[in-house]
C-alpha positions as a printed Julia matrix, in Angstrom:
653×3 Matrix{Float64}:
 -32.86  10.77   25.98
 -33.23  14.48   24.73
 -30.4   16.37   23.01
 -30.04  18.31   26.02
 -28.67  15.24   28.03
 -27.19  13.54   25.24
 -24.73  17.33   24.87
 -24.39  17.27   28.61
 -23.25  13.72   28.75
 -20.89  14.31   26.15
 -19.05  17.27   28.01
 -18.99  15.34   31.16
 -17.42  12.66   29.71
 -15.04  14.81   27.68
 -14.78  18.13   29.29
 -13.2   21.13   26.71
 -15.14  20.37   23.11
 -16.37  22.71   20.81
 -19.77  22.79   19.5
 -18.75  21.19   16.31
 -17.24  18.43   18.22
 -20.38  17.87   19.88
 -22.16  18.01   17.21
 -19.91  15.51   15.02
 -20.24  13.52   17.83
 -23.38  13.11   18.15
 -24.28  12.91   14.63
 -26.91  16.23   15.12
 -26.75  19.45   13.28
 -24.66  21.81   14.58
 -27.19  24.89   14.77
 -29.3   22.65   16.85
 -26.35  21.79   19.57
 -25.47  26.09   19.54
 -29.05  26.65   20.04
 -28.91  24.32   22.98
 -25.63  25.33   24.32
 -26.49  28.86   24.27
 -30.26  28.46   24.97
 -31.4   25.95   27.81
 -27.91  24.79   28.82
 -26.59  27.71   29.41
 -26.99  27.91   32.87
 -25.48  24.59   33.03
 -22.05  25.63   31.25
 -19.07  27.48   30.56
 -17.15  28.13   27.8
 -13.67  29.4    27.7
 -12.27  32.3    25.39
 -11.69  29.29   23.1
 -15.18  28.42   22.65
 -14.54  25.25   24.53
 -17.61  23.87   26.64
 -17.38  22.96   30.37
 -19.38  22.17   33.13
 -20.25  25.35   35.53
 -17.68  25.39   37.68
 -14.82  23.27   36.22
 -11.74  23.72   38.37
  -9.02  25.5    36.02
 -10.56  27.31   33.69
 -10.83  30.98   35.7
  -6.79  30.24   36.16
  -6.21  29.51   32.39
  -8.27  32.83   31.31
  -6.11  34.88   33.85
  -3.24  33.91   32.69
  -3.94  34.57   29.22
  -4.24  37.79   29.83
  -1.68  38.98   32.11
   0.4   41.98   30.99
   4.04  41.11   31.13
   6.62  44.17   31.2
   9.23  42.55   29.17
  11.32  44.28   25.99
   8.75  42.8    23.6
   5.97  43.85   25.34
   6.79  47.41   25.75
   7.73  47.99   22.02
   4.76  46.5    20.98
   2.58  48.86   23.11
   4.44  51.88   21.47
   3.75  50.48   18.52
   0.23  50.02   19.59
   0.43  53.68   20.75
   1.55  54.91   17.44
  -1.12  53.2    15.56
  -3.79  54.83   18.33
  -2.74  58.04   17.73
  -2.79  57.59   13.74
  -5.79  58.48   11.53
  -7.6   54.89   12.31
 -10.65  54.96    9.94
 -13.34  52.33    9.35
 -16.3   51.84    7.34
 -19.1   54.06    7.34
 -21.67  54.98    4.61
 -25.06  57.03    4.68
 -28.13  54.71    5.09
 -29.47  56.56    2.04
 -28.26  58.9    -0.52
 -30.22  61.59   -2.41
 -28.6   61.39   -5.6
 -29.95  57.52   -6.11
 -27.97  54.28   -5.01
 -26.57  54.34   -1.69
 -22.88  53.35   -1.59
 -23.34  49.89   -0.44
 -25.38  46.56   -1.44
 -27.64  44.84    0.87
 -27.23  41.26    0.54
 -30.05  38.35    1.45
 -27.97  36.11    2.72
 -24.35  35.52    4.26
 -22.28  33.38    1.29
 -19.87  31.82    3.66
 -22.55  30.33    5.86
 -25.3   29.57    2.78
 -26.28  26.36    1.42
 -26.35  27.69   -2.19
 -23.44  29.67   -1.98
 -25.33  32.22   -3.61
 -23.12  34.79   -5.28
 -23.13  38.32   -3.55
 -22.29  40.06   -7.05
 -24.8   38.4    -9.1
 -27.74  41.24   -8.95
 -28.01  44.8    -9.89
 -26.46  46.5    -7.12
 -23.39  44.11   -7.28
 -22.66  44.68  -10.64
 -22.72  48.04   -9.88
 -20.68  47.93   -6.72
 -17.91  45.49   -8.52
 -18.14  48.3   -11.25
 -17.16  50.84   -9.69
 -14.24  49.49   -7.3
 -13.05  48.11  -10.83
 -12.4   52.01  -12.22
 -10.62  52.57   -8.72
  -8.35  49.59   -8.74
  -5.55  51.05   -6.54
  -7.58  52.94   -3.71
 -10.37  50.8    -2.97
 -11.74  47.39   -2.06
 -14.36  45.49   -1.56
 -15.56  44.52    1.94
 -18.46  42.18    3.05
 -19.65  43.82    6.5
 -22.39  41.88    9.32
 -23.97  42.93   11.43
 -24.71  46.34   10.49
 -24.98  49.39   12.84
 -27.09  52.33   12.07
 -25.55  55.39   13.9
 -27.39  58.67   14.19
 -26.2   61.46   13.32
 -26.85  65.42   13.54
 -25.4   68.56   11.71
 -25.21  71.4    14.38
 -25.43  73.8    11.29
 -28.37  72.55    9.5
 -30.66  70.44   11.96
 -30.16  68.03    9.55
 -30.08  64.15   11.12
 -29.74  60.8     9.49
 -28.22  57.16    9.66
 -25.15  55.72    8.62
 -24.34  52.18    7.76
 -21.56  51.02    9.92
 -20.48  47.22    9.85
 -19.67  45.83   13.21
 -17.21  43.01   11.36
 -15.67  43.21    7.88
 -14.74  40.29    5.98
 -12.18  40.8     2.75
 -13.47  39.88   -0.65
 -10.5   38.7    -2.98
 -10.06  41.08   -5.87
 -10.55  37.99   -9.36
  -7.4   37.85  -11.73
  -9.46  39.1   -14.68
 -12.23  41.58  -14.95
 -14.59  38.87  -16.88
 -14.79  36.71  -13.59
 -16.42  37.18  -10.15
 -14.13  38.33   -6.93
 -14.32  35.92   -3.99
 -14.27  35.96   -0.31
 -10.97  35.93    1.17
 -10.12  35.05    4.37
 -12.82  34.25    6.85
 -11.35  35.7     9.77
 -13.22  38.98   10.08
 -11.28  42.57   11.0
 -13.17  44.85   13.51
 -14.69  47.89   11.74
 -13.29  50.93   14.04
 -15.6   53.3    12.95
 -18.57  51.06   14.35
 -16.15  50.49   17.49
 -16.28  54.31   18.01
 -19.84  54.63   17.37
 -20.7   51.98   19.92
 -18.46  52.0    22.51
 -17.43  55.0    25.19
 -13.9   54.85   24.71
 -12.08  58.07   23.31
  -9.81  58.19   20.2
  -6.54  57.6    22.24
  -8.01  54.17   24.07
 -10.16  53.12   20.89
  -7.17  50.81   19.83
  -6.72  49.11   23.52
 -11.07  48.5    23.08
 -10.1   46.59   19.34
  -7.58  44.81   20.88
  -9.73  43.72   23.92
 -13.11  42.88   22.07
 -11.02  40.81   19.69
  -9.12  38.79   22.7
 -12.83  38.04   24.23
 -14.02  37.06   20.93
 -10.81  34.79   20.33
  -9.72  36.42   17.03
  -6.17  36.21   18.41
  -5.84  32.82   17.8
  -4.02  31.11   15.82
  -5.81  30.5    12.39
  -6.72  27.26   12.86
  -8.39  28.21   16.29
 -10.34  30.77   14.87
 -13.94  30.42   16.23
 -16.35  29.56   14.31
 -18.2   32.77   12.25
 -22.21  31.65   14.27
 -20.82  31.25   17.58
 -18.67  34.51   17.12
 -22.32  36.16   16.82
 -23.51  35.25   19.59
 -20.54  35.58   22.23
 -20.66  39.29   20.59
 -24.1   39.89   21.84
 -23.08  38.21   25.49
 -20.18  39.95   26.02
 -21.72  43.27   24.76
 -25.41  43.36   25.7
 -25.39  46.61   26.3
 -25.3   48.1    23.1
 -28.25  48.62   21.11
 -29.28  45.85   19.68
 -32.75  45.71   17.6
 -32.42  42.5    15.93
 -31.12  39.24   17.38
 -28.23  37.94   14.99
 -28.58  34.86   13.52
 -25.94  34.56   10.94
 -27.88  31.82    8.96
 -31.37  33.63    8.15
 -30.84  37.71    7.92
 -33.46  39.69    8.95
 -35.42  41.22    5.45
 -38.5   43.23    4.82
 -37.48  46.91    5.24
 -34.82  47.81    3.8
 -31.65  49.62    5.62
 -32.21  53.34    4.08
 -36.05  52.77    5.6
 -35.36  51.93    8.9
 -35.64  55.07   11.65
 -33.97  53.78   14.96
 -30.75  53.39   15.85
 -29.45  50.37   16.43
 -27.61  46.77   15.34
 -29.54  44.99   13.32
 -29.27  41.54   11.17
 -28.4   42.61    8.02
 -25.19  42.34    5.55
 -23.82  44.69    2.98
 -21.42  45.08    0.46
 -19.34  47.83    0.94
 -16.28  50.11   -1.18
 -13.92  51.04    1.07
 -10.44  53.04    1.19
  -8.09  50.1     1.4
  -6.24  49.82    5.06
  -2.97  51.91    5.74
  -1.34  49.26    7.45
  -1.4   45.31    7.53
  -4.67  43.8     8.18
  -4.98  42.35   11.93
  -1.63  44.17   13.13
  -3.32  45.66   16.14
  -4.53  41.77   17.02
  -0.8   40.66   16.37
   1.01  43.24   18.38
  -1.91  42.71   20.99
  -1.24  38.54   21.19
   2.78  39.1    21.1
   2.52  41.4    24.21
   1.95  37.8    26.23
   4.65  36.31   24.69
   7.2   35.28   27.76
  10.24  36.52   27.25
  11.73  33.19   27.92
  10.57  32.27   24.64
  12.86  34.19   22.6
  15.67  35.07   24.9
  18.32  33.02   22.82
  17.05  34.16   19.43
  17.99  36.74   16.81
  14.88  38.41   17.73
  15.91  38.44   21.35
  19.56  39.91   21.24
  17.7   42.54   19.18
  15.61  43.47   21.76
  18.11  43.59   24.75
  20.28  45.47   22.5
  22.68  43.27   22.29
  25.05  42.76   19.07
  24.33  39.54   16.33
  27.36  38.37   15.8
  27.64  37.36   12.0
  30.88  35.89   10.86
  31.94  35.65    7.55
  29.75  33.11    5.26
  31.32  29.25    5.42
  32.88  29.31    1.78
  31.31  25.82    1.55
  30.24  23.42   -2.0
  26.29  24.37   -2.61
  23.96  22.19   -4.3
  22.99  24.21   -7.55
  19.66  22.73   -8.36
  18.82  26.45   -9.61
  21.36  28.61  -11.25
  22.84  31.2    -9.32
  25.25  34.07   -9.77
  28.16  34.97   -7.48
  25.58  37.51   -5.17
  22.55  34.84   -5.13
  25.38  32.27   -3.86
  26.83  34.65   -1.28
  23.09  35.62   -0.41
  22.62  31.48    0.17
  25.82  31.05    1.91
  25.46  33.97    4.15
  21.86  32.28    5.52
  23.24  29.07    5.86
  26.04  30.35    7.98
  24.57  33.35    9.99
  21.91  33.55   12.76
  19.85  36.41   10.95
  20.28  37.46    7.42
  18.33  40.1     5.56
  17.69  39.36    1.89
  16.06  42.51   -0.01
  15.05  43.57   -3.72
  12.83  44.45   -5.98
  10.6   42.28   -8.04
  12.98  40.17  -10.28
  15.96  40.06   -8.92
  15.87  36.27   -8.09
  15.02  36.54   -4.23
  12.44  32.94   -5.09
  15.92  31.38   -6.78
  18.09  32.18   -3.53
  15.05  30.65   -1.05
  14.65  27.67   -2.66
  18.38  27.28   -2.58
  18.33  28.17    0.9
  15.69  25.24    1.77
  17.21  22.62   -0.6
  20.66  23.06    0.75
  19.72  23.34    4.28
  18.05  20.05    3.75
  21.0   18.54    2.03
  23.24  19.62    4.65
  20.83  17.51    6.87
  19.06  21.01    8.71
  15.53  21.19   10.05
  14.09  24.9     8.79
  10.66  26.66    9.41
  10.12  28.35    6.52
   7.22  30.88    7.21
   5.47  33.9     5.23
   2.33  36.26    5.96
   1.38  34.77    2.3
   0.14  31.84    1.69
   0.26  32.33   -2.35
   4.09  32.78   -1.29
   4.42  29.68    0.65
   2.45  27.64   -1.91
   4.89  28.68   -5.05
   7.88  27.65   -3.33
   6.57  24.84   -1.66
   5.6   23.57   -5.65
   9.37  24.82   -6.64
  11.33  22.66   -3.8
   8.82  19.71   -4.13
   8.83  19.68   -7.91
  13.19  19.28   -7.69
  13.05  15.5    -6.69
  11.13  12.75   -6.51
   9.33  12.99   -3.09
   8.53  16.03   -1.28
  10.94  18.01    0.8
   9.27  20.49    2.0
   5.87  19.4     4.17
   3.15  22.44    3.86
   1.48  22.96    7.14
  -1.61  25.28    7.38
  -5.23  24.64    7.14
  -7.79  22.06    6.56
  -6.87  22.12    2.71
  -3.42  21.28    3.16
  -4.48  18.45    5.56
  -4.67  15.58    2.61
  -1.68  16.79    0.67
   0.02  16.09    4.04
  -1.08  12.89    4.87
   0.01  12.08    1.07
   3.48  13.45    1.77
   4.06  11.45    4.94
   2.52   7.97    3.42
   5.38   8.85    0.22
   8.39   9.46    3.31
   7.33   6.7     5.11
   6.99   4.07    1.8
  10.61   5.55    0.5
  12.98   3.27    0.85
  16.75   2.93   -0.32
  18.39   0.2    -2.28
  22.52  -0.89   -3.12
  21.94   0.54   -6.12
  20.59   3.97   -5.05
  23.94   3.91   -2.84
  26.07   3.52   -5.87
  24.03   6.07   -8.0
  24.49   8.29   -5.04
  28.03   8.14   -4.71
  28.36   8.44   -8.53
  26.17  11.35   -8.44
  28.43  12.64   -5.51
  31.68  12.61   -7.39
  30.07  14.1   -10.72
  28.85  16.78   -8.5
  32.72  17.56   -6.87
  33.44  17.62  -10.14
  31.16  19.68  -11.58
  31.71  22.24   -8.82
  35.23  22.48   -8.69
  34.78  24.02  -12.25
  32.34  26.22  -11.35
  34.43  27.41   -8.28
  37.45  27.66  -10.15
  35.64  29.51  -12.86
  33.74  31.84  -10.84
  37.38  32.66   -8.85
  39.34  33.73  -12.59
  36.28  35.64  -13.12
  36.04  37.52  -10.06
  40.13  37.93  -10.21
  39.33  39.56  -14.02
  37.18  41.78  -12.63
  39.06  43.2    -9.89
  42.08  43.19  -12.05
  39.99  45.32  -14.32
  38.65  47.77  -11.91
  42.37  48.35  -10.84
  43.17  49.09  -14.51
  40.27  51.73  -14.42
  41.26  53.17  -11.28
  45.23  53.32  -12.37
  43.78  54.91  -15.8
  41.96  57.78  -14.39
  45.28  58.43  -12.05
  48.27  58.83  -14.76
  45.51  60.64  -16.98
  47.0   63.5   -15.68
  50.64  62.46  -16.06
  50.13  61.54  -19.42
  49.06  65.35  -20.23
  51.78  66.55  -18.32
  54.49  64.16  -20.11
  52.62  64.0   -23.65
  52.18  60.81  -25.44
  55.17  60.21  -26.75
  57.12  60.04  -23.33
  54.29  58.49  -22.02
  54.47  55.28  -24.09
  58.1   55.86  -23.91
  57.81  55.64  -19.92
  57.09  51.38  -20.13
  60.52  50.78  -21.24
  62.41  52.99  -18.72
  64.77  51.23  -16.19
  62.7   52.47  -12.89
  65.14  51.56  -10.64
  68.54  53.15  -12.3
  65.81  56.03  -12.85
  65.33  56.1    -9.27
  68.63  56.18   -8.0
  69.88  59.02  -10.51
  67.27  61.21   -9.2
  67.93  60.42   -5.62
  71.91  61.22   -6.43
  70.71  64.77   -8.43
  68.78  65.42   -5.28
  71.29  65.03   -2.66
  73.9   67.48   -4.99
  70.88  70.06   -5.27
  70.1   70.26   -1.5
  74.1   70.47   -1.0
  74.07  73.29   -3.13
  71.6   75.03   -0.26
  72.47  77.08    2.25
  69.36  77.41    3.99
  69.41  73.67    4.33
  72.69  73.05    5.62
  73.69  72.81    9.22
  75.19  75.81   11.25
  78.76  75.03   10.8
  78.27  74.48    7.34
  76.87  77.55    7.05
  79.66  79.61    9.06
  81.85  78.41    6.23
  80.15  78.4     3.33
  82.36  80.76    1.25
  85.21  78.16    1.89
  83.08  75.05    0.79
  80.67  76.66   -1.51
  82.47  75.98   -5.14
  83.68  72.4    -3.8
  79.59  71.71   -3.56
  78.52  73.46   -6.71
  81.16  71.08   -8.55
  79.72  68.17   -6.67
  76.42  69.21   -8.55
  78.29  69.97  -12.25
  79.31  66.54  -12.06
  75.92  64.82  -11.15
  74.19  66.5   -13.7
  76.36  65.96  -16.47
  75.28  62.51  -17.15
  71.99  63.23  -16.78
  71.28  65.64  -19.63
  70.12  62.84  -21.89
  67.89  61.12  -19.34
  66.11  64.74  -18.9
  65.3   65.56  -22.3
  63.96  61.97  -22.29
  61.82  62.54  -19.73
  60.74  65.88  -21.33
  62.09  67.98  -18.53
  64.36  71.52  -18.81
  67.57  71.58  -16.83
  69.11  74.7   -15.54
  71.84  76.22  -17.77
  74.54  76.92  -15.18
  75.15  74.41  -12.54
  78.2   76.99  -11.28
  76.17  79.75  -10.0
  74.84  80.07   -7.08
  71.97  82.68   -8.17
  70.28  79.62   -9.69
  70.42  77.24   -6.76
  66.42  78.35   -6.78
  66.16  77.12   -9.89
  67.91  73.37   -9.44
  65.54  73.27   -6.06
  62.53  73.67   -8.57
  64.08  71.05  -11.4
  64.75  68.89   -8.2
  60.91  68.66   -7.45
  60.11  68.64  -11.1
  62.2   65.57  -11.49
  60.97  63.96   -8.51
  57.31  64.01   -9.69
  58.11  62.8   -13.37
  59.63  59.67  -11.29
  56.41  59.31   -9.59
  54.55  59.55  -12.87
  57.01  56.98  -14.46
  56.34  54.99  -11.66
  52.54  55.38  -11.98
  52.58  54.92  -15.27
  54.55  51.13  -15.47
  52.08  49.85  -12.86
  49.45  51.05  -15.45
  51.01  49.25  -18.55
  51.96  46.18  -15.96
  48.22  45.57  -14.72
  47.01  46.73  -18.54
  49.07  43.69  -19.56
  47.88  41.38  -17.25
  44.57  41.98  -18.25
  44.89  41.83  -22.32
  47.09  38.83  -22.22
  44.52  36.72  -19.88
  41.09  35.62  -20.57
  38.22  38.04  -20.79
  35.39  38.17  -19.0
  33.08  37.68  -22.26
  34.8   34.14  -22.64
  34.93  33.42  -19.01
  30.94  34.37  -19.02
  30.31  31.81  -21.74
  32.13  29.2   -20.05
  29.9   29.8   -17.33
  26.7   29.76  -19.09
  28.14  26.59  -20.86
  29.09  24.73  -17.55
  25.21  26.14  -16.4
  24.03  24.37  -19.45
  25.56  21.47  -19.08
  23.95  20.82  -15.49
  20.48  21.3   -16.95
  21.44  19.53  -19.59
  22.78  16.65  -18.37
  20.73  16.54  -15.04
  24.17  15.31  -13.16
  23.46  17.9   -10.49
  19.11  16.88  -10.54
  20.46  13.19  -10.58
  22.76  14.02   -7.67
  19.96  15.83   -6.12
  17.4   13.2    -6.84
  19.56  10.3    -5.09
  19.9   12.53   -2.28
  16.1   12.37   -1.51
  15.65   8.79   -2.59
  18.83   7.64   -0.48
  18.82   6.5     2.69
  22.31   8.37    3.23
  19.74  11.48    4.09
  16.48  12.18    4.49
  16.05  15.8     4.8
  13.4   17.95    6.27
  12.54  21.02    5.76
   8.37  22.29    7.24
   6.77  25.3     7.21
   5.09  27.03   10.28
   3.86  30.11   11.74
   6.55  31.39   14.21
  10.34  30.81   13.99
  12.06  30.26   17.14
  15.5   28.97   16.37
  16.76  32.88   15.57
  17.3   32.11   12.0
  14.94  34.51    9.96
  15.01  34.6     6.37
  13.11  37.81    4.54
């Protein structure tokens, strides 16, 4: 039996593989079952957008494609086209270097081979030109980086000035080389999923600035870059669907991935064209995220049933998050954290969306790992997702390295396949003994212990401090009363009797507005020659008694309280003496919370009581032990995953 039959029998039998399932399968090479599939059997077959082979004809498939790319008109899908729009109508660059350069080495490297699909994983740096290239993107850290670009188009190009014309180097796919820790050691290849070099997009294909965005997005739905990463199609069969679905461009050279074309060199060649050949390339580093246009592109088909109920939804529809005040409930300390890291923990635990910002430093690792370890002692499932993996592998370490078996179970790609399968033989071989029940509960009531201290440490310490920010703000109020008074009456002012003070003023007051006419009713007035010596007595004999209490308060009474030509002059003592009161007043709530604070404990001792109590957890391991029996215990068994897309509403950043 041929390979041809032997591939068709396979996809008959099992309709929807992928060449490298075939080939697995069959126990052939996989460049021999591609050149099949795409040579002789072509005629024969179908493949889907996922590079999944059927027979001609299979019932379902045209459906499936369709709907894949329907445009919905739902609140997700019109804000990402804006978005989409915005980005169109932004300066969108690309790559694109002259095919030769008069002033010596061109600013690219031609390479012989492709080191993510050679044998000998030959290194792209080691030779002249790489040096040279790594060199120079070294002294130019922060504005540049290094791109691996195939195939390569050579665009013509003409300067209406000069009648000058040559060719520039323009990349069809870039592929993002990894910038090395140190300068002593080579960079490597990053991520294998390639971006789509605009500049080559707008060389090739007739679509004006303003659509050139919608052509990226399309060209990288047919190729299937939209996946999810680990459907991303393989890097030879991308090739080749590229030249199907876009045969009419100008292709010189057939692309085959796996032997590039040599002989003349790029700056030789005279025709315009795609050809078989890879470069190294310098270039400006992307203004936005790489692949945003591909993710705003894939979340446009997103049904809106999908994320109705979640933060992400009520956002959309305008509709308001309700976010109650953080459950003041016990948290499992397994890292220290201060009263705003706790809150910040709390407030995720408790709330359907919480923001969690900061700068470098601030302890925003310390409050997620928190977050995770307490969700998973509280018994929650969480998705804990990131754009970086580096991100996702340091606190995946950091929860996993708290216990004795893992907590967290790291999804992703092929590498993380065997860690898995370890983690899930460990969960399934854990099991929990009387005496783990007994630890646990021992653990348990160390831990209640433990944390009542902590709370009722970290509640005297918040009391200090508001009870010293009062004292600051009372300070800077009677500063002024204690210029006004001077500091003898001012320090004289703790020991006054407020309330007898109070009520002498109040009587002086009512015998000074007696004493005027303007203030009395119209009667009163009519007859105010008959009753006008009976009221200035009234105000003779209130005053009297109250010499000694003035000149203690530093205040001037009026000589004659007889006259009625100084009735002005009691109305302005009157006001005088009202606002010492108020400073007297000010001034004992002053010494009163001043008091309060001198006479309790400081916040230097409560702080070391803290950091002792802090001490004696790591110390003494009672809240690790507690933690540890939690994961070894049957009385829970946790879990907390990692994936790529959060639906539950709960988003942690």
């Amino acid at each position: 039996m041929t390979l041809d039959e032997r591939i068709l029998d396979a996809i008959k039998a099992t309709p929807g593989q992928k060449a490298k399932d075939i080939a697995a399968q069959l126990g052939v090479d996989k460049q021999l079952v591609n050149s099949a599939l795409y040579g002789q059997l072509k005629a024969s077959l179908q493949q889907d957008k996922a590079y999944r082979w059927y027979l001609k004809g299979a019932a379902g498939i045209n459906e499936r494609e369709e709907e894949g790319t329907k445009q919905l008109d739902t609140p997700l899908a019109r804000l990402c086209r804006y978005y989409l729009d915005c980005l169109s109508r932004d300066d969108v660059g690309g790559v694109s270097e002259f095919a030769s350069s008069k002033y010596g080495q061109p600013n690219y490297v031609e390479l012989t081979s492709l080191p993510m699909l050679s044998e000998t994983e030959a290194d792209p740096f080691d030779s002249e030109g790489g040096r040279w290239l790594l060199g120079k993107v070294r002294r130019d850290r922060n504005r540049q980086a290094v791109f691996l670009g195939y195939p390569v188009h050579l665009s013509l190009i003409r300067s209406r000035k000069s009648n000058w014309e040559g060719f520039k180097v323009e990349p069809l796919f870039l592929f993002s080389v990894q910038e090395a820790d140190s300068l002593y050691t080579k960079p490597m290849l990053g991520d294998t999923q390639p971006q789509i070099n605009f500049q080559a997009l707008r060389s090739l294909s007739n679509a004006g600035e303003t659509y050139l965005m919608e052509e990226a997005i399309q060209l990288a739905e047919e190729l299937g870059l939209n996946s999810m990463p680990s459907e991303q199609p393989d890097l030879d069969e991308l090739f080749v669907r590229l030249r199907e679905i876009r045969a009419d461009w100008d292709w010189q050279e057939d692309t085959n991935p796996y032997s590039l074309s040599s002989g003349v060199s790029l700056s030789d060649l005279n025709k315009q064209g795609i050809y078989n050949r890879a470069i190294l390339v310098a270039a400006e580093r992307s203004p936005y995220t790489k692949g945003l246009e591909s993710e705003l592109g894939m979340l446009q088909s997103v049904e809106e049933s999908k994320y109705r109920g979640t933060a992400l939804g009520l956002w959309l529809t305008k509709q308001t998050i309700k976010s109650p005040p953080a459950d003041q409930q016990a948290l499992l300390e397994v890292l220290p954290l201060n009263s705003e890291q706790r809150q910040a923990v709390r407030q995720a635990l408790s709330n359907p969306l919480t923001v969690i910002t900061g700068p470098p430093g601030t302890g925003k690792s310390q409050v997620v790992t928190s977050i995770l370890v307490n969700a998973a002692w509280q018994g929650k499932t969480v998705l804990f997702a990131s754009k970086n993996n580096k991100a996702v592998d340091v606190v995946e370490t950091r929860v996993n390295s708290l216990g004795p078996r893992p907590v967290l179970l790291r999804l992703g790609a092929k590498k993380y396949q065997a860690q898995l399968a370890d983690y899930l033989v460990s969960l399934l071989a854990t099991t929990a003994t009387t005496d783990d029940h007994e630890r646990y509960h021992e653990c348990e009531a160390i831990h209640g212990k433990l944390q009542q201290q902590s709370d009722a440490l970290d509640a005297a310490f918040r009391s200090v401090v508001e009870l010293r920010n009062e004292v600051d703000a009372l300070e800077q109020r009677v500063e002024q009363a204690r210029r006004d008074m001077g500091e003898e009456i001012f320090r004289r002012a703790r020991s006054i009797d407020r309330e007898e003070l109070e009520q002498k003023t109040a009587h002086i007051r009512r015998a000074i507005d007696q004493t005027d006419r303007a203030k009395q009713g119209f009667l009163t007035r009519f007859f105010w020659p008959l009753i006008r010596n009976r009221r200035f007595g009234r105000l003779a004999a209130a005053v009297e008694p109250f010499q000694k209490t003035a000149q203690q308060l530093g205040l001037a009474m009026p000589e004659d309280a007889s006259d009625f030509m100084t009735v002005s002059e009691w109305v302005r003592f009157g006001d005088r003496l009202a606002g010492r009161v108020t400073e007297i007043v000010e001034a004992q709530a002053y010494f009163t919370k001043l008091s309060a604070l001198t006479e309790g404990r400081s916040i230097e001792d409560l702080s070391r009581s803290r950091k002792e109590l802090r001490t004696r957890k790591e110390k003494d391991s009672d809240v690790m032990r507690y933690w540890d029996q939690s994961c070894s215990s049957s009385l829970g068994r946790p879990r907390v995953a990692e994936a790529g897309l959060l639906s539950s509403g709960r988003w942690i950043s």
